[in-house]
C-alpha positions in Angstrom: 79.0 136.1 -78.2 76.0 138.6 -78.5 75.4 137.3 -82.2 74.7 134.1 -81.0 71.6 135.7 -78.4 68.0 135.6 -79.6 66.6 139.2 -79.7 64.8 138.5 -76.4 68.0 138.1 -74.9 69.9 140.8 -76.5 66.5 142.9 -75.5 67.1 141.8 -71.6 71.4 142.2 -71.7 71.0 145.8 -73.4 68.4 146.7 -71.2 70.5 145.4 -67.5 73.6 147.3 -69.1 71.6 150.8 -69.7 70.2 150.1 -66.1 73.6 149.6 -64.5 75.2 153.2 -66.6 72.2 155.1 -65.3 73.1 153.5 -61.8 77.0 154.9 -62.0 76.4 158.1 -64.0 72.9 159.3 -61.8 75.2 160.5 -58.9 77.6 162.5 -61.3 74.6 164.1 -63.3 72.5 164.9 -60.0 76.2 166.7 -58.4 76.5 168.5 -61.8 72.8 169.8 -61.7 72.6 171.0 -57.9 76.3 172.9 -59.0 74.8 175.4 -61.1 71.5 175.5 -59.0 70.6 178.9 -57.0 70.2 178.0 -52.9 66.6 178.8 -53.7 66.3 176.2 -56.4 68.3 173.6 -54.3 66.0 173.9 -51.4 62.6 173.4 -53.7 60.8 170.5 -54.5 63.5 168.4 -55.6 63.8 168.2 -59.4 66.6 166.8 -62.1 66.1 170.1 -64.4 67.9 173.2 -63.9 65.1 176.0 -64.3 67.5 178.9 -64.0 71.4 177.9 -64.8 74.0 179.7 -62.7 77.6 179.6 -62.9 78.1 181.7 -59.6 78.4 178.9 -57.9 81.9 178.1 -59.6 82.5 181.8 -59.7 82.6 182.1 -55.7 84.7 178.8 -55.6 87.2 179.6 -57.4 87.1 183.8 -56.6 86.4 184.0 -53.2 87.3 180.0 -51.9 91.0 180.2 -53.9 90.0 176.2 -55.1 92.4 176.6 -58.0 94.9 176.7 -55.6 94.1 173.4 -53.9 94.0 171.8 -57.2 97.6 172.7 -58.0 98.5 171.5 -54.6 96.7 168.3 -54.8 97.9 167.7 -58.3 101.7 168.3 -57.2 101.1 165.8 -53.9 99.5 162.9 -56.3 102.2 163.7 -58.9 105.2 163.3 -56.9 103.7 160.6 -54.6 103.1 158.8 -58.0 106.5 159.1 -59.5 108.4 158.5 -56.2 105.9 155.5 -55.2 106.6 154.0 -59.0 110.4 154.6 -58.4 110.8 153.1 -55.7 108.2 150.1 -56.6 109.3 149.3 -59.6 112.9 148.4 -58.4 111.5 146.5 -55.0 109.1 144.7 -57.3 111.8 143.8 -59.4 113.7 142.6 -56.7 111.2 140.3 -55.0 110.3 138.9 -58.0 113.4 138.6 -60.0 116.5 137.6 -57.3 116.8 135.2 -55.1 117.4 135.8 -51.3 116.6 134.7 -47.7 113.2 136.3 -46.2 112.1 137.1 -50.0 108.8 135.6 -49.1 108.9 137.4 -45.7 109.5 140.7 -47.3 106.6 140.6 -49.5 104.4 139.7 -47.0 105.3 142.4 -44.9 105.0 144.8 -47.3 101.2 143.8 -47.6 100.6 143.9 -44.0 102.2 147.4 -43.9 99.7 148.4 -46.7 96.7 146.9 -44.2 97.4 148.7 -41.6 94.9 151.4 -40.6 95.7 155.2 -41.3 94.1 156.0 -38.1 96.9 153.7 -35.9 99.5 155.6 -37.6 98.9 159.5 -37.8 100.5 160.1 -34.3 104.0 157.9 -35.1 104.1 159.3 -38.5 103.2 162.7 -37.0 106.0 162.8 -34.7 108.1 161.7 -37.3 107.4 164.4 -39.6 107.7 167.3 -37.1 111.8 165.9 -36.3 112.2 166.0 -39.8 110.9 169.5 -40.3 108.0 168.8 -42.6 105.3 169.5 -40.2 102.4 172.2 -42.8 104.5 171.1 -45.7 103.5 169.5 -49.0 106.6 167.4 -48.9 105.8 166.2 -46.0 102.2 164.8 -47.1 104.2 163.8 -50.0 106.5 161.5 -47.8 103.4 160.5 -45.2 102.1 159.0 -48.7 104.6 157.4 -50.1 104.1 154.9 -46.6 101.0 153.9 -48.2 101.6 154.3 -51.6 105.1 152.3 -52.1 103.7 148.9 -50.6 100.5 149.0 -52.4 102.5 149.7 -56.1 105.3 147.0 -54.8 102.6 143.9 -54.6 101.0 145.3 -57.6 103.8 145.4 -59.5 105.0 142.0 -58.5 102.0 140.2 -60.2 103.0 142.3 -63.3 106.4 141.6 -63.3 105.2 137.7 -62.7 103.6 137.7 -65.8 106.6 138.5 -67.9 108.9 135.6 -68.3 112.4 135.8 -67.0 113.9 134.3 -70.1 113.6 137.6 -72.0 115.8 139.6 -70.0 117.8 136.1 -69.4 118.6 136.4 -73.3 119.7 140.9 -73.2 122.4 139.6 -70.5 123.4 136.6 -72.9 124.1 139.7 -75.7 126.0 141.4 -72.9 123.1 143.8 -71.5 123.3 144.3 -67.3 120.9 143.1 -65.3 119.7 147.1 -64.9 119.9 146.7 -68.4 117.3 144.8 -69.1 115.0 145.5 -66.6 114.5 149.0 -68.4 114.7 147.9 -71.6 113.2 144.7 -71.6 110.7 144.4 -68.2 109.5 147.6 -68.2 108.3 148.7 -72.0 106.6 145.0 -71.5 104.8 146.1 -67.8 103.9 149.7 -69.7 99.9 148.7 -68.8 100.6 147.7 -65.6 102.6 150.7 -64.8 100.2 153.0 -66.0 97.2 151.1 -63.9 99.3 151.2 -60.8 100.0 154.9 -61.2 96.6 155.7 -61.6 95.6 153.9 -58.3 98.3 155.5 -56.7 97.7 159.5 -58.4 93.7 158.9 -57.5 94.5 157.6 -54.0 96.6 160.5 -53.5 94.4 163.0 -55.0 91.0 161.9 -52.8 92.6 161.6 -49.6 91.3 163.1 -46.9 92.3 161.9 -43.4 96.2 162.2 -43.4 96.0 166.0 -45.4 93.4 167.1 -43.3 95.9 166.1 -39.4 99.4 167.3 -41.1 98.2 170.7 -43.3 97.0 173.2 -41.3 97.6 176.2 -43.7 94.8 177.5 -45.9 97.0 178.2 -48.8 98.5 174.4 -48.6 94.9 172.6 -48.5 94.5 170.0 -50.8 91.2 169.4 -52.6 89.6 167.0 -50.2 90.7 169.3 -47.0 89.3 172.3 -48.9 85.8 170.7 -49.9 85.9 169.7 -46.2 86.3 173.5 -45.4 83.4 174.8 -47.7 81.0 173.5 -44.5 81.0 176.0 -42.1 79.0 175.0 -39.2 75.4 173.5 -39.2 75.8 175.2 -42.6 76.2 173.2 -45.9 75.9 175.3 -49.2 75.5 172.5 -51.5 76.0 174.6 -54.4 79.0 175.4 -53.4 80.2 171.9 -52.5 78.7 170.6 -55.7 80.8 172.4 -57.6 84.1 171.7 -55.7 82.9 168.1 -55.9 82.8 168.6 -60.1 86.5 170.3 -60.1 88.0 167.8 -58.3 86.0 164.9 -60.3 86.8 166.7 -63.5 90.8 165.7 -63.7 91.0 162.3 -62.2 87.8 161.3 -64.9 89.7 162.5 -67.5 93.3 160.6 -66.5 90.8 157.6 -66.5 89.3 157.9 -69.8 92.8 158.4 -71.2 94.4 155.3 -69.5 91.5 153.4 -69.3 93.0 150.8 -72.2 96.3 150.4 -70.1 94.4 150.3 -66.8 92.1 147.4 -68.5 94.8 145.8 -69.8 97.2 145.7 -66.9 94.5 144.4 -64.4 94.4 141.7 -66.8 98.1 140.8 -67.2 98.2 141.1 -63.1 95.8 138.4 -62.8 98.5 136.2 -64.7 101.4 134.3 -63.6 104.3 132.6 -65.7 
């Protein structure tokens, strides 16, 4: 397509897309400058150099603030969450889309609506909930509090993927004597590999930069996640940017780096979602 643009044009769609990347990747660069700032060089005339490079401020967060710890929690919340949330998805999906049932149509409706609902009209039933189970301060229990909003998200993903696959694949592995379990894993699911992989990056990312739900049921400081302990690095009237840059850049760091290495099978399922056989 660009071969066929005179130079004037290629001149103006360069030029909008260099705009648009300094747009997104400003905010990333300005957070990684002010992290290795001094508080006295933050507080001058604001500039996009760093005079006098630090690293203390990652030194204090992850000496004296323990961060590394809420990064291993955080990552073993979005990792289970993920795994469970797929588990459990993948076979509802499956079900909705491939069998035939009363109330199908009901069921996958409701499971969107469950998805819409507000956090905020929810934390005091799921609270109360939790403490009879015995999970209140407990990483499984933020595990299970979201899975409620994990599951139906990946379910009414995964039904567009699933969509997109015709049935007469897996129709053919139970003609050659394959189960219908069977085929799902050996036919559907090697075929929905993008669309797994985007829908467990939505879910690992919306578990990893949660905020609301971690910050009502975790109380403990050695059980933070990283969104309750960047929360915690502001003391008072008192915000120490430094600081808070650099949690901000630690917690960017791993869920940039799961995108740039699924970003093909995140682009990729996103399109075979938006397809129906």
């Amino acid at each position: 397509m660009l071969t066929r643009l005179t130079l004037g044009q290629k001149t103006v769609y360069y030029s909008l897309l260099v705009l648009l990347a300094v747009f997104i990747l400003f905010p990333i660069y300005y957070m990684f400058t002010v992290s290795l700032k001094t508080p006295r060089d933050i507080y001058r005339v604001p500039s996009l150099l760093v005079p006098n490079p630090t690293t203390q401020n990652y030194v204090d967060l992850f000496g004296k603030q323990d961060f590394l710890q809420s990064i291993g929690n955080s990552l073993l919340v979005a990792t289970a969450a993920t795994v469970i949330s797929v588990f459990i998805s993948v076979l509802a999906a499956y079900s909705l889309v491939r069998l035939k049932y009363r109330f199908r149509d009901g069921f996958s409706r409701l499971i969107l609506f469950s998805y819409l609902t507000p956090s905020a009209l929810l934390f005091i039933p799921l609270s109360v909930i939790i403490a009879r189970l015995g999970l209140a301060n407990t990483l499984q229990g933020l595990i299970f509090v979201y899975l409620t909003f994990s599951a139906p998200l990946s379910t009414w993903l995964l039904m567009g993927f699933f969509r997109s696959i015709p049935m007469d694949l897996e129709e053919q592995a139970m003609v050659d004597g394959a189960t219908r379990l069977q085929a799902m894993y050996r036919i559907l699911l090697p075929l929905s590999t993008p669309g797994l992989v985007a829908v467990s990056v939505f879910t690992f990312t919306g578990a990893w930069n949660e905020l609301l739900l971690a910050l009502i049921f975790i109380t403990s400081p050695e059980k933070r996640t990283v969104p309750v302990a960047l929360q915690y690095l502001i003391t008072g009237d008192t915000f120490r940017w430094g600081l808070i840059m650099a949690g901000s850049v630690a917690a960017a760091v791993p869920v940039m780096v799961l995108y740039y290495l699924a970003q093909r099978f995140v682009v990729q399922g996103l399109a075979a979602g938006a397809v129906k056989s």
